[in-house]
DOKE-931207 format. One record per residue (C-alpha): y, z, x; residue in three letters. Coordinates in steps of 0.001 Angstrom, whole numbers, always signed. Example, Ala and Ser with C-alpha at 12.3 -4.5 7.8 and 13.67 -1.06 7.14 Angstrom:
2
(node (-4500,+7800,+12300),'ALA')
(node (-1060,+7140,+13670),'SER')
END
This chain:
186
(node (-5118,+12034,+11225),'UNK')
(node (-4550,+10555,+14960),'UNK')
(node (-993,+9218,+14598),'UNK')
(node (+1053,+7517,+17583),'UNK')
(node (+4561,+7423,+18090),'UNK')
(node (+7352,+6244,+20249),'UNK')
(node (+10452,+6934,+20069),'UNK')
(node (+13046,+4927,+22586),'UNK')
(node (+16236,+4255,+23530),'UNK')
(node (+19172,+4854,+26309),'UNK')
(node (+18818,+8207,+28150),'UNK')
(node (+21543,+10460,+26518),'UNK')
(node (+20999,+9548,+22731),'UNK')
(node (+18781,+12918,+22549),'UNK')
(node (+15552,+10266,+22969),'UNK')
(node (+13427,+13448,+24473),'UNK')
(node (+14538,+16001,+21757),'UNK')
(node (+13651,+14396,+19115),'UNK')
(node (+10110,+13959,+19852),'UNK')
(node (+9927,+17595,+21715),'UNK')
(node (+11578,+18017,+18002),'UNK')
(node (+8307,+16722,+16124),'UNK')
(node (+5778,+18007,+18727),'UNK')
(node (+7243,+21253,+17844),'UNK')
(node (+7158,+21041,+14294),'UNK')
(node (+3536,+19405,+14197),'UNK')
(node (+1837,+22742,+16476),'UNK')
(node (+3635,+24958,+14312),'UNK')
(node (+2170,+23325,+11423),'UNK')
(node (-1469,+23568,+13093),'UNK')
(node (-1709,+20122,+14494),'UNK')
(node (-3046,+19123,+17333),'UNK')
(node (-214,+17554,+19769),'UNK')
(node (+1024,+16115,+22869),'UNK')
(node (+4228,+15225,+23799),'UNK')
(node (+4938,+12667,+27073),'UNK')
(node (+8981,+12070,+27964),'UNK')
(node (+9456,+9149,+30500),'UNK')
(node (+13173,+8477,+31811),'UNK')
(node (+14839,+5868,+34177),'UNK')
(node (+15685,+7232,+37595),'UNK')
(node (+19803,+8029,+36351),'UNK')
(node (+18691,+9341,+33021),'UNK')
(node (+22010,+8944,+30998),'UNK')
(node (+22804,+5840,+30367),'UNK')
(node (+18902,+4274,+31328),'UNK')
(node (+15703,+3787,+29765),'UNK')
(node (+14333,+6778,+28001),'UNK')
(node (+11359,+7754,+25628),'UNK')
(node (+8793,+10033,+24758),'UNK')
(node (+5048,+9688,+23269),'UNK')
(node (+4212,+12221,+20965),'UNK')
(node (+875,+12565,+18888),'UNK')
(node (+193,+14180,+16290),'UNK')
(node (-3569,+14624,+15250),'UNK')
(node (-5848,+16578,+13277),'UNK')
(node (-8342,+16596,+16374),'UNK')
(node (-7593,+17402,+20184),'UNK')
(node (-5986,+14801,+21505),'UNK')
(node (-7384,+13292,+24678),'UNK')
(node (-4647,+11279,+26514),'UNK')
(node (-1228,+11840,+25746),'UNK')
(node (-394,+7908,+26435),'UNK')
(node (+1034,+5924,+23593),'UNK')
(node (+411,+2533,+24059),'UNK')
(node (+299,+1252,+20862),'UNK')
(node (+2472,+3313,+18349),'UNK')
(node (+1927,+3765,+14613),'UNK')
(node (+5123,+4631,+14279),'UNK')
(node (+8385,+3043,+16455),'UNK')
(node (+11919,+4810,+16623),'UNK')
(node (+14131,+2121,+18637),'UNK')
(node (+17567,+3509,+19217),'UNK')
(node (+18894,+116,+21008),'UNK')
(node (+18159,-3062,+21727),'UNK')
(node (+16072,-2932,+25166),'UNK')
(node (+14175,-820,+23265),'UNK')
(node (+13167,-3170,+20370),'UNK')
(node (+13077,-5480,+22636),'UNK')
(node (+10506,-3866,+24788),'UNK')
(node (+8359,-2316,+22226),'UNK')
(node (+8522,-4438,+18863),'UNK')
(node (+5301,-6378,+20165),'UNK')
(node (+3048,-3443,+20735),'UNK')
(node (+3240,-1363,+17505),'UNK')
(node (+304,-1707,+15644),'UNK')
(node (-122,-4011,+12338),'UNK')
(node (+1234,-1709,+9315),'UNK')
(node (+3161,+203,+11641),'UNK')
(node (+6736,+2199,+10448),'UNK')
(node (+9350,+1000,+12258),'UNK')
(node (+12425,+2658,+12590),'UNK')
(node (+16019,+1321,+14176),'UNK')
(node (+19295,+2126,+14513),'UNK')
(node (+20733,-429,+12764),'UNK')
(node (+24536,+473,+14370),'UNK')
(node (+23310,-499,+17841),'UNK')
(node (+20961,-3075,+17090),'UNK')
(node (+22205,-5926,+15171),'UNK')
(node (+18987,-7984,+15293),'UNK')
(node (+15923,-7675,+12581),'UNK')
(node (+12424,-7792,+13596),'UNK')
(node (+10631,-10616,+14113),'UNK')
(node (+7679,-8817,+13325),'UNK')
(node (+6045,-9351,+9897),'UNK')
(node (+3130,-7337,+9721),'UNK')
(node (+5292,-4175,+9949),'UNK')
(node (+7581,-2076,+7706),'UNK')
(node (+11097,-1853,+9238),'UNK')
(node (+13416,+720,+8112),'UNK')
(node (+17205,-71,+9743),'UNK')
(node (+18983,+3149,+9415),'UNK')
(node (+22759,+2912,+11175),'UNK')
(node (+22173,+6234,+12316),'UNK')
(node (+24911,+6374,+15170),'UNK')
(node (+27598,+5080,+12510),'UNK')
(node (+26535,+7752,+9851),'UNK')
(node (+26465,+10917,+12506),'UNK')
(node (+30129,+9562,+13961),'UNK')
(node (+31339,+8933,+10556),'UNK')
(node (+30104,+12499,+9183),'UNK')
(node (+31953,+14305,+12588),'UNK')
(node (+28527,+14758,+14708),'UNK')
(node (+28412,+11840,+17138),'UNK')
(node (+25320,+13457,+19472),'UNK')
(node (+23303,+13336,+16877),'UNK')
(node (+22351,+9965,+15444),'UNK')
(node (+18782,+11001,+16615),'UNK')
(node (+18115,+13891,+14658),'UNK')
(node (+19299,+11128,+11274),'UNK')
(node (+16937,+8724,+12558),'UNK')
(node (+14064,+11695,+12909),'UNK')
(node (+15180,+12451,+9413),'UNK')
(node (+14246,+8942,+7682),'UNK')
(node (+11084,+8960,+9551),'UNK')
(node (+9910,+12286,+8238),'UNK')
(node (+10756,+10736,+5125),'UNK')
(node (+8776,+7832,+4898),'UNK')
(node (+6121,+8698,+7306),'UNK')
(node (+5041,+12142,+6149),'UNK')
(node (+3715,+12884,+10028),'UNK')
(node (+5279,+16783,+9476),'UNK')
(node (+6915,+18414,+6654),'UNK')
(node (+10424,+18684,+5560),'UNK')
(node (+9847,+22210,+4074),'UNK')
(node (+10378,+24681,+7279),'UNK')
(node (+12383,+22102,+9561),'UNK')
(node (+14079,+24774,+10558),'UNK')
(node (+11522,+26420,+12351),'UNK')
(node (+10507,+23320,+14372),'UNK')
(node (+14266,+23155,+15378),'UNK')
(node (+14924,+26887,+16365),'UNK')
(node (+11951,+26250,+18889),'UNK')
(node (+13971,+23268,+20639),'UNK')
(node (+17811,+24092,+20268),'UNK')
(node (+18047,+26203,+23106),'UNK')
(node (+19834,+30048,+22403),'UNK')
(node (+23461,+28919,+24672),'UNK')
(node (+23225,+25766,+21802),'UNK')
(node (+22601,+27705,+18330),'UNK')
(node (+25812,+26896,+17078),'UNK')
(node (+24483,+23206,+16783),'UNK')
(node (+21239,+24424,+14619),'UNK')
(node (+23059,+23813,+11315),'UNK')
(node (+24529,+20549,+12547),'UNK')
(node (+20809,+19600,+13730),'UNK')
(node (+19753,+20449,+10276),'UNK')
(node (+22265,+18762,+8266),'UNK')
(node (+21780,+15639,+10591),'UNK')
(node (+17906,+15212,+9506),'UNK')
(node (+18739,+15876,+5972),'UNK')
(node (+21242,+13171,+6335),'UNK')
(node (+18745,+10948,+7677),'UNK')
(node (+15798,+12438,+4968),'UNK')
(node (+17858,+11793,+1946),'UNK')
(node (+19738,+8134,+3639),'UNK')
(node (+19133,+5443,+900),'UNK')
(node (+20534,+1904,+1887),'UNK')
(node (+24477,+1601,+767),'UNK')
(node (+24880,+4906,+377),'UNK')
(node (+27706,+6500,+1887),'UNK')
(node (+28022,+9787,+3391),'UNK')
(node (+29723,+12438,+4717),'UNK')
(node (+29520,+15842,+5279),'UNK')
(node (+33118,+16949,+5565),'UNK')
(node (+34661,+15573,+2562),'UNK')
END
């Protein structure tokens, strides 16, 4: 395995978590990794993302430049990246915040409205963690089983008290079928 991934969006949607999120949770499964943030000069509010690979062998440049896998978390993003995934690529987007569909044919979209769900469900930081959910659903790239562990290694010790948010935010995302509706205080 020698998968690619980019994940994108504005600076302040949590862009760099998530994939420090899955680089995490890929060494502690024995994979190989590398994980590469890049931000705009203001950071919240700009252009952020973060190449992470996950691979069975060492990996030898930790530049992404055409993704197996695409996480778009607005439109600039899509915009931007939608031409260099791969053919049979996963792409995922935040449906909420990007109203268009790809034009793309030759790769599978998945549009998740993950900012609507985590404001809806009382947890509006963490539309990220929903989207990293649905693509560790349908991608497979780490496993569900001990997602804890991958996120005690990333939610820092002054932010524990949002490890069971975190958690609940990737299930969310995990177990998000199409017209479903959810919430998780009822």
């Amino acid at each position: 395995m020698y998968t690619q991934i980019l994940i994108a969006g504005f600076g302040g949607q949590g862009i760099l978590f998530a994939g420090k999120f899955l680089a995490y949770q890929g060494l502690i499964e024995g994979r190989q990794i590398s994980w590469l943030p890049s931000y705009g000069p203001e950071m919240r509010g700009g252009t952020a993302n973060c190449s992470v690979i996950v691979a069975d062998t060492p990996v030898g440049s930790p530049i992404v430049s055409k993704p197996d896998i695409l996480a778009v978390m607005n439109l600039p993003s899509l915009d931007r990246y939608e031409s260099e995934a791969v053919p049979g690529a996963k792409v995922f987007v935040d449906s909420t915040l990007v109203e268009r569909r790809l034009e793309r044919e030759d790769v599978t979209p998945y549009y998740i409205p993950a900012t609507k769900l985590a404001k809806d469900s009382g947890m509006p930081s963490l539309a990220n963690m929903i989207l990293m959910g649905k693509l560790i659903r349908e991608t497979g790239i780490v496993s569900f089983k001990d997602i804890r562990r991958g996120l005690e290694k990333v939610v820092s010790v002054r932010h524990q008290d949002l490890l069971e948010l975190n958690l609940k935010a990737l299930s969310m995302g995990y177990d998000y079928k199409p017209g479903t509706a959810y919430q998780l205080n009822p």
